[in-house]
C-alpha positions in Angstrom: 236.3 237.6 65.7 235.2 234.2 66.1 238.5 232.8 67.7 237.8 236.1 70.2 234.3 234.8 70.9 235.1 231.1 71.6 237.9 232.3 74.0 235.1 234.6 76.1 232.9 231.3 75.8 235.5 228.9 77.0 236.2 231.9 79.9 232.9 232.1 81.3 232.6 228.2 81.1 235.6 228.1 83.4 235.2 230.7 85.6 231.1 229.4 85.9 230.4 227.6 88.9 226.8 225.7 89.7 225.6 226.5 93.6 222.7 225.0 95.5 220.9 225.6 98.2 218.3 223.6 100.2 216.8 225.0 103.5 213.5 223.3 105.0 211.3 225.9 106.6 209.0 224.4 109.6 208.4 227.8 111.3 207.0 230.0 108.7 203.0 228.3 108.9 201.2 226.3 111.5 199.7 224.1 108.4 203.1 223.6 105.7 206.7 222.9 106.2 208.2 224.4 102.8 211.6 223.1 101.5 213.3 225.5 99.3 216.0 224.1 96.8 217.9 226.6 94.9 220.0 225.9 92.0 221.7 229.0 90.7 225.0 229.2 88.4 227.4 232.3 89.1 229.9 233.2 86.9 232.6 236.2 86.1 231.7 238.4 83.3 234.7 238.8 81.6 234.3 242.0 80.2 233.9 244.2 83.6 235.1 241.1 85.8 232.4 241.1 88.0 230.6 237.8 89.3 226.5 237.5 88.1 223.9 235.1 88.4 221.9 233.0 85.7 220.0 229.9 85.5 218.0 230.7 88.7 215.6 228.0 89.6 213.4 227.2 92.7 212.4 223.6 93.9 209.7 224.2 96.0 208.2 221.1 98.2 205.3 222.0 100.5 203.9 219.8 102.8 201.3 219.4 105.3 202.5 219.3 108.5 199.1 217.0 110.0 200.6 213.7 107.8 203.9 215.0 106.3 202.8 214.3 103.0 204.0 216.5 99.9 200.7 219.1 99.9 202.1 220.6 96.0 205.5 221.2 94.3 206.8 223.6 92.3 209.5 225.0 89.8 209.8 228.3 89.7 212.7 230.5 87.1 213.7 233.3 88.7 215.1 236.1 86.1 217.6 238.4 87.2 219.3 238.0 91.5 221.4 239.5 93.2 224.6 237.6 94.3 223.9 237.4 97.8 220.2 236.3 97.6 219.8 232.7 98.4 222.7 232.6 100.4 221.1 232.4 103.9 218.3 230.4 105.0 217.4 231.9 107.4 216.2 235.3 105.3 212.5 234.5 105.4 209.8 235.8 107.4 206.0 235.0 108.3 203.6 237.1 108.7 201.2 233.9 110.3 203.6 232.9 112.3 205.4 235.6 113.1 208.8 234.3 112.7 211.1 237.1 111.3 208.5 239.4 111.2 210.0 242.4 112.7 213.9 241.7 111.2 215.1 245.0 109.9 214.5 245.7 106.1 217.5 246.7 104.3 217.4 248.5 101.1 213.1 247.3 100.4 214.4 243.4 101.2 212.2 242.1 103.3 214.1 238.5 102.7 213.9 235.7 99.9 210.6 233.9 100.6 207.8 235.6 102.7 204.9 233.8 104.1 201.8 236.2 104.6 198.2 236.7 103.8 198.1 238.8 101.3 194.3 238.4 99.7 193.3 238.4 103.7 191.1 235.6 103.1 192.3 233.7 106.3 194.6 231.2 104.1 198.0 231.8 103.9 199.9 233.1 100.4 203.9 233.1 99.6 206.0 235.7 98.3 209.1 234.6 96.4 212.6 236.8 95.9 213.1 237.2 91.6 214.5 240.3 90.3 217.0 242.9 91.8 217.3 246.3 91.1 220.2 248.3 91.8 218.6 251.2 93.1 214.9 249.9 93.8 215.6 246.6 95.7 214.2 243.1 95.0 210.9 242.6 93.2 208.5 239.4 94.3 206.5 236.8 93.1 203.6 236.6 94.6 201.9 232.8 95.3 198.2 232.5 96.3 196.2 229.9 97.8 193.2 229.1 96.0 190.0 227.1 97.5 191.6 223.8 96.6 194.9 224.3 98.8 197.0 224.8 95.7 199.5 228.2 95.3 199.5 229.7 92.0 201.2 232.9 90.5 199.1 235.8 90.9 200.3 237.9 87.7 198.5 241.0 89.0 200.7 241.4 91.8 203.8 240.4 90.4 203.7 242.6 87.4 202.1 245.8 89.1 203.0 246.0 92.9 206.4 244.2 92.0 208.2 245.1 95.7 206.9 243.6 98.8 204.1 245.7 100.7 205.5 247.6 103.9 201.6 248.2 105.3 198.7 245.3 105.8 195.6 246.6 106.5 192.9 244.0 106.7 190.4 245.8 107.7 190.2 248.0 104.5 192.0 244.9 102.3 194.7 247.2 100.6 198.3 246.3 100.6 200.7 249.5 100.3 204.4 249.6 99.0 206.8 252.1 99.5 210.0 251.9 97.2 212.9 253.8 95.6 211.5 256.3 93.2 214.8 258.3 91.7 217.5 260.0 93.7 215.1 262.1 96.2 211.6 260.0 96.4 209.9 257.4 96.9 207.1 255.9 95.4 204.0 254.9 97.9 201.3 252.5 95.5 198.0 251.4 97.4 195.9 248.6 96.0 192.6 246.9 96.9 191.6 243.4 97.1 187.8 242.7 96.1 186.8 239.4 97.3 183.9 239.1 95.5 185.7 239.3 92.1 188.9 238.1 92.9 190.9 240.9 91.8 193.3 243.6 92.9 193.6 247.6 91.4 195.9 250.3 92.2 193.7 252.9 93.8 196.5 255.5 94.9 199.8 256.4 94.2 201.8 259.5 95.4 205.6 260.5 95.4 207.1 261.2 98.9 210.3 263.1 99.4 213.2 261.0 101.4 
């Protein structure tokens, strides 16, 4: 049993292989240049010989674009990827900007890093690729900009709207999501920003038929 084990060990070891990626993104805000590194290691699983992806990490570099200076950087683990995400640089969009903005969506993936407004407060917030389903597409990170300039994780969204939003509606501050349900639906989720607490609820959620 344990000769068995330290074979599959040594296996994976060989068949592992470290990739990286670094893209520098200039056209996603008018105010940051973001430089994404990431390091991921893909590997065959031995047992249904099929590649899969561990050890995700994200560099991220932002700077301001007025001096060039770094404006805040951060590491970010990203849990569970697909094999193709991260592959292509140029799968971003910006919903400041515009850049990308009206790229088909395939399968709920609106790309690996998203720049939009999502607390529609007039300062710009990131969305980050981390976890693919196989049926439900990618879920997100979400990043927001607080009054001091600085991005942090906004566990709200990450942990209840998960998927990006499909609808922006600034006027009423909701953000709406539309994703794989089961075999026949979809799920739609609605939630609300309040500005004057800082904080987001769910305040509708039906089941549509494909």
């Amino acid at each position: 049993m344990k000769k068995a084990l330290l074979l599959n060990l040594i296996l994976l070891t060989i068949l592992s292989s470290i990739q990286a990626q670094n893209c520098i993104h200039s056209n996603l805000s008018y105010k940051f240049n973001y430089e994404l590194g990431i390091k991921k290691t893909v590997y065959i699983d031995t047992f249904i010989e099929s590649p899969r992806v561990r050890n995700v990490v994200a560099h991220l570099k932002i700077y301001n674009k007025s001096d060039k200076k770094i404006h805040q950087v951060l590491n970010i683990n990203l849990p569970d990827l697909h094999l193709d995400s991260f592959n292509n640089c140029d799968s971003v969009r910006s919903y400041i900007t515009g850049y990308g903005k009206n790229k088909e969506v395939d399968d709920y993936d609106f790309g690996d890093f998203i720049v939009a407004d999502l607390n529609f407060d007039g300062k710009e917030d990131f969305a980050i690729k981390c976890h693919y389903t196989v049926d439900g597409g990618p879920d997100y990170m979400f990043y927001i900009q607080h009054s001091d300039g600085n991005f942090r994780l906004n566990n709200f969204l990450t942990t209840h709207m998960g998927g990006f939003p499909k609808y922006f509606d600034a006027k009423r501050k909701t953000l709406t999501t539309q994703l794989h349900a089961n075999v026949s639906q979809e799920a739609k989720k609605k939630f609300k920003y309040n500005p004057r607490t800082h904080k987001w609820k769910l305040i509708k959620w039906v089941m549509i038929d494909n």
